[in-house]
C-alpha angles and dihedrals in degrees: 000000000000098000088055093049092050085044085058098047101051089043080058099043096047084048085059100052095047105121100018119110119293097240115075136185121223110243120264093229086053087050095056085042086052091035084062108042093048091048089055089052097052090037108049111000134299089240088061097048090053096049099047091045089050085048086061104046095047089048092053094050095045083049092055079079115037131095114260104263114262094233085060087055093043096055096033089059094049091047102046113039114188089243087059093110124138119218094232092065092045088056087043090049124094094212134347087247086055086049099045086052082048100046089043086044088055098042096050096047081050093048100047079044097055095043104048084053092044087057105042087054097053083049100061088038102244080123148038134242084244087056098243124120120279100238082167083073087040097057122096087253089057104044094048090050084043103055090025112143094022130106093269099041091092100037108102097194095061100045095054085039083059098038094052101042089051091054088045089056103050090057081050095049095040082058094044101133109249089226086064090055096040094063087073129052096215090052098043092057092031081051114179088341092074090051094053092048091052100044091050092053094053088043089058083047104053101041084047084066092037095059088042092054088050092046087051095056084054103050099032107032099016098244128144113186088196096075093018110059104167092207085291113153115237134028126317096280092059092049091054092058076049095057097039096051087048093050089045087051097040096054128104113248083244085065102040093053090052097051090046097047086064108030100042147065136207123236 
């Protein structure tokens, strides 16, 4: 069933193209989704990334039939009371009939939104059947089963870089204030959690660059900071951020345009 969905969507896709100009550029949104998945690669082994990405698929397929989770309703019912109708869109409205279709229009879609998340995530285990954040993932435990046999299972520095920063945010997400959640619908229903899931996306991220960046100095200027710490605060992976911002600050513009002429794309 998938292969054929993907099959009808490229035939589409192609149909859509037909008698534009033949040469196309790829899509800023599928660069980020290929960025990623080649960072994690690189990162932390292309056997994880595959496997995660695959997780993800499978869970989102499995989700496409199953019933919203009651704790969604539930929350969605105590967020979003039927009387909460602001006057601008009465006076925008038509009709209150016309308003009422719009308002159930844009619950629903919420709703479907927000459950099909909320699923995908308990199926690859970032949260529980209750809806709260699996800290038992988070935990240094967790992390180290999670990302076991990859190039960063047996690196202790990572995995205590990880295991802090998601604790650290968890107390950031649980004093999150409410009026910031409250500006997106999506926030606002998703409520910290969604905090906490963002954020712990950003922090993998981050420390993926890092350990590239430390990895770099090695290969191309012959620098550990592992065993060099130029005075630089945190583990090796921090010093190396420190490094590579100092080296960017201290060349000449020659260098630098070189380097970004060939490093670099324009938007």
């Amino acid at each position: 069933m998938a292969n054929k969905n993907v099959m009808s969507f490229v035939v589409l896709a192609t149909m859509a193209t037909m008698g534009q100009a033949t040469i196309l550029s790829v899509d800023n949104h599928i660069k980020e989704n290929i960025n990623l998945y080649n960072m994690y690669s690189v990162c932390i082994g292309q056997e994880f990334a595959v496997k995660y990405v695959k997780s993800i698929q499978n869970a989102t397929v499995y989700c496409q039939h199953q019933k919203v989770p009651e704790y969604v309703l539930k929350q969605l019912a105590e967020k979003f009371k039927s009387n909460e109708i602001e006057e601008k869109q009465v006076y925008e409205s038509g009709s209150f009939t016309e308003l009422a279709s719009t308002i159930e229009t844009k619950t629903l879609s919420l709703l479907n939104k927000l459950g099909n998340l909320s699923c995908v995530l308990e199926q690859i285990k970032k949260i529980t059947p209750q809806g709260e954040i699996n800290m038992t993932l988070f935990g240094y435990e967790g992390v180290k089963e999670f990302f076991s046999g990859t190039l960063i299972g047996e690196d202790e520095v990572m995995l205590r870089a990880l295991t802090d920063g998601y604790a650290d945010y968890l107390k950031i997400a649980k004093n999150w204030p409410q009026s910031e959640l409250d500006r997106n619908p999506m926030t606002r229903a998703f409520d910290r959690r969604h905090v906490f899931l963002v954020c712990h996306q950003k922090l993998e991220d981050d420390l993926c660059y890092k350990k590239q960046m430390y990895e770099a100095l090695k290969k191309f200027e012959g620098l550990d900071t592992a065993e060099v710490g130029f005075g630089l605060p945190g583990n090796k992976y921090n010093k190396a951020l420190g490094v590579w911002a100092v080296m960017r600050s201290k060349a000449s513009g020659e260098v630098k345009t070189i380097k970004d002429f060939f490093f670099t794309r324009p938007n």
